[in-house]
C-alpha positions in Angstrom: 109.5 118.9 136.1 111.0 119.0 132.4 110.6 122.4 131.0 111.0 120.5 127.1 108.1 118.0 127.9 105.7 120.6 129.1 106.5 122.4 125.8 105.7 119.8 123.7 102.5 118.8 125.7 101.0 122.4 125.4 102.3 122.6 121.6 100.2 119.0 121.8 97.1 120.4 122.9 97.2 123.6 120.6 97.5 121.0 117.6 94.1 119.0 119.3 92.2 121.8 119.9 93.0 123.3 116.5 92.6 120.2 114.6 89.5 119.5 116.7 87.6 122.6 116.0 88.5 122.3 112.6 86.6 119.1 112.1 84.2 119.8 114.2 83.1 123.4 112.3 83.4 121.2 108.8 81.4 119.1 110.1 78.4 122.0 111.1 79.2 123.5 107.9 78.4 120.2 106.2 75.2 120.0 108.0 73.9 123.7 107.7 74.4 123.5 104.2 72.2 120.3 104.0 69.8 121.4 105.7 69.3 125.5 103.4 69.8 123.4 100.1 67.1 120.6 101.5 64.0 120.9 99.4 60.5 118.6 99.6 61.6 116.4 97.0 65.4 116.0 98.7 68.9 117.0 99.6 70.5 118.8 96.4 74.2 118.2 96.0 76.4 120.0 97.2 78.8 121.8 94.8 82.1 119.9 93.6 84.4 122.8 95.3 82.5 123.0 98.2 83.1 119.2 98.8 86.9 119.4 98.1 86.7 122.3 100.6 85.3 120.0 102.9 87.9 116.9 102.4 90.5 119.4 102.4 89.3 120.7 106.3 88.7 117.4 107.0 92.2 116.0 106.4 94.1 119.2 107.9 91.9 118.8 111.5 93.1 114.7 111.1 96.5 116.4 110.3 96.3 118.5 113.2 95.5 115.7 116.0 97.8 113.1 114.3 100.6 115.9 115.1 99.3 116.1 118.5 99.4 112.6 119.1 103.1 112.2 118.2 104.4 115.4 120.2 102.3 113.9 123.3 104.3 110.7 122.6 107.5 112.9 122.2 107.1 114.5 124.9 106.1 111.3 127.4 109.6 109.9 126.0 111.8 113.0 127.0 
C-alpha cells in the first residue's frame, strides 16, 4: 500500500466532508431563515449581507469538494 496515496485520500475526504457540511448547513440556514421571516402575505427578503454570506458559504463548500475531487484524482495517479 502507498503511504502518499492514503494521505491524499484522507486529506480528500476531510475536504468533502468539510465542504459538504458547509453547504449543507447554508443550505438549513437558508431555509430556517425563510421560514421565521415568512409572514401571511409572503416570504420577506432576506438582507443583502445575509445573501452574500450565503454565496460566499456556498462557493467555499463547492471550493472544498472541488479540492477533494483533485487530491482523490492525485492520489489514484500516485
Amino acid at each position: 500500500m502507498n503511504n502518499s496515496a492514503l494521505v491524499l485520500n484522507s486529506l480528500a475526504l476531510f475536504y468533502a466532508l468539510c465542504g459538504g457540511w458547509l453547504i449543507i448547513a447554508t443550505q438549513l440556514r437558508t431555509a430556517r431563515a425563510v421560514r421565521l421571516l415568512s409572514s401571511p402575505s409572503g416570504v420577506m427578503e432576506e438582507a443583502a449581507s445575509a445573501q452574500r454570506g450565503n454565496r460566499l458559504f456556498m462557493r467555499v463548500g463547492g471550493l472544498c469538494l472541488g479540492l477533494a475531487l483533485l487530491l482523490s484524482i492525485a492520489s489514484a495517479l500516485v
